[in-house]
N, C-alpha and C positions, 0 to 999 in steps of 0.2 A: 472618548466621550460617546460616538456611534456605540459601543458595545455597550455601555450601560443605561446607555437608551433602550438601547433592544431588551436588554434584560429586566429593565423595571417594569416595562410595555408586557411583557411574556408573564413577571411577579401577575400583575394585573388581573391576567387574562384570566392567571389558573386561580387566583382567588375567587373570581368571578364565574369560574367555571365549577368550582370546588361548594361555592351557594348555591347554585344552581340545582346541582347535580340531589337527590333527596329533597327536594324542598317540599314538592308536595305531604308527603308523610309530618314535615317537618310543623306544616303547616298548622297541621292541626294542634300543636303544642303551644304555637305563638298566642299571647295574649294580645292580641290587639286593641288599641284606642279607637272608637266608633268616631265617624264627623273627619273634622280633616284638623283633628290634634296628634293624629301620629304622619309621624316621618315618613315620607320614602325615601328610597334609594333609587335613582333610573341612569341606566348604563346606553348608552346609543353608539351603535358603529355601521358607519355607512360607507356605502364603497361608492366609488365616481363611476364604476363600471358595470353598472345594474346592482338589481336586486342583492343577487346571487351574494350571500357572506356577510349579509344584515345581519344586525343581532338589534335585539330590543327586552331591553330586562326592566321592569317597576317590582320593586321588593322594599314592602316596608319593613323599617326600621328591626320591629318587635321579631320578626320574621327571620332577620339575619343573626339578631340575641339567640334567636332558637336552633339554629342551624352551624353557626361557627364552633361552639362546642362539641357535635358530634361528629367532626370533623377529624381523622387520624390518619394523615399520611406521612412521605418523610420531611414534608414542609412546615404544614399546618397542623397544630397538634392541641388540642387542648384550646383554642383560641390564639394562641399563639402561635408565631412564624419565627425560626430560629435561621439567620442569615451569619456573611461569618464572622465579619468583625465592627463590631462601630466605632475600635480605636482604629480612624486609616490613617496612615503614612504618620502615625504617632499624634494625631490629632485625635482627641477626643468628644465624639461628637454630641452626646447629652452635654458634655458644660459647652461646647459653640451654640446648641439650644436653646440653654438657660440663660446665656448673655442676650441673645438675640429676642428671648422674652421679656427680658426689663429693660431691652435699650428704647428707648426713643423710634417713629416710623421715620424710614429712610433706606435708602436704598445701599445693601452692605456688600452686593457683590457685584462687580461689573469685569467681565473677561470675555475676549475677543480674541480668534486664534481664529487661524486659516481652515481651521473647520468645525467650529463651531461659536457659536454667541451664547454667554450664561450670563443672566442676571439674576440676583437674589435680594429683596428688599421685603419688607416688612408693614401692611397698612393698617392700622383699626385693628390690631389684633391679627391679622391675618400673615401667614408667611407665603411669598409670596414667589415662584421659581419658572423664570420666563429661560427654555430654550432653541435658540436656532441651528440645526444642524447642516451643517453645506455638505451634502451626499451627491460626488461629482456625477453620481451613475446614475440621480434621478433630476426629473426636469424642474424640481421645485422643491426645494428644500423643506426639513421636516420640524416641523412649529412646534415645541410644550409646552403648556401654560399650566401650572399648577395653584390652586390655591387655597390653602390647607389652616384651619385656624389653629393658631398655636395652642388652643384645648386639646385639639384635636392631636396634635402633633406630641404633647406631653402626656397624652393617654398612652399613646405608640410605644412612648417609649420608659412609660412606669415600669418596667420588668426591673431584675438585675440579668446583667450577663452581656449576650449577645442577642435574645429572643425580641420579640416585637409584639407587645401587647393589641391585636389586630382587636378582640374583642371589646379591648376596655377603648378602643379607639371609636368602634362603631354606636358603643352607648354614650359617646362623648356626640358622635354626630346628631342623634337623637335631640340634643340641646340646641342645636345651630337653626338659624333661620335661613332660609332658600336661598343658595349659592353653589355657584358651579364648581365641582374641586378640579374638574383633571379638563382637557381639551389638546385632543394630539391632532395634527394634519398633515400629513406625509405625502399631500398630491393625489393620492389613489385613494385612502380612506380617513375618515374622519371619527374619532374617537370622543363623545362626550361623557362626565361623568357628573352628577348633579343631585343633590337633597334640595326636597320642597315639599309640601302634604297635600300634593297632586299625588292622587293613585294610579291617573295616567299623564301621558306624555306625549304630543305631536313629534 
């Protein structure tokens, strides 16, 4: 479980670094909405140990439309993120999606093991993916709260194949109204990720 923490944490990072990286130039293509009818996006990572390793990203919406597409590496390609399987251990996981879209809100996953705590449940539309990880080598174990609307979550994954529609996901955000999707705490830093039509953000 630790390793695919680490590795969704690192997905994260580099998509966020991958916006980043040309925005300026990019900028100037984005059609933005004037007043506070367009989206942001705001990334927050804070360390317990000073400044030093902040990050602080506000990026609206229209802005990341502009910039995902001329994106080509060996991850991100086209708006798209090609990962390796989404049938794992012979589970297919668009139809575990599709059920989990028309069931009823309640709580469908609950597992406890000596190193870690996953819950998965379902609120108002929203999917909802609480994890605790017991890491004996730090002094406080590492929090995930995901909360990801199943709009959002069937844009992801309108592709066929293995790819991940990242772009048709972030025009799907664009629709949502002000909610936090990601929140990691690992003791030493704290990870926010959040949409609201604040252009900034304390």
């Amino acid at each position: 479980m630790r390793k695919h923490i680490g590795t969704s944490l690192l997905a994260v990072g580099g998509l966020i670094a991958a916006l980043t990286v040309g925005a300026a130039g990019a900028w100037a293509q984005a059609q933005t909405q004037p007043g506070g009818d367009e989206t942001w996006l705001h990334v927050r990572v804070e360390s317990n140990q000073g400044k030093e390793g902040n990050v602080r990203v506000n990026m609206p919406i229209s802005m990341a439309e502009a910039i995902i597409p001329a994106i080509h590496n060996d991850k991100l390609n086209n708006g798209h993120i090609k990962i390796g399987d989404l049938n794992v251990n012979g589970v297919d996981v668009r139809s575990i999606l599709a059920a989990v879209r028309d069931a009823k809100d309640g709580e469908f996953v609950n597992v406890q093991t000596e190193d870690s705590d996953v819950k998965v449940s379902k609120q108002n539309g929203v999917l909802i993916v609480h994890v605790l990880d017991h890491d004996k080598t730090k002094a406080n174990p590492t929090q995930v709260e995901v909360h990801v609307p199943m709009a959002v979550v069937e844009a992801l994954l309108s592709t066929n194949g293995n790819d991940l529609d990242v772009l048709a996901a972030v025009k799907a955000l664009a629709h949502q109204s002000a909610s936090e999707l990601v929140s990691v705490d690992d003791g030493t830093e704290h990870v926010r990720i959040w949409v609201d039509t604040n252009s900034t953000a304390e």
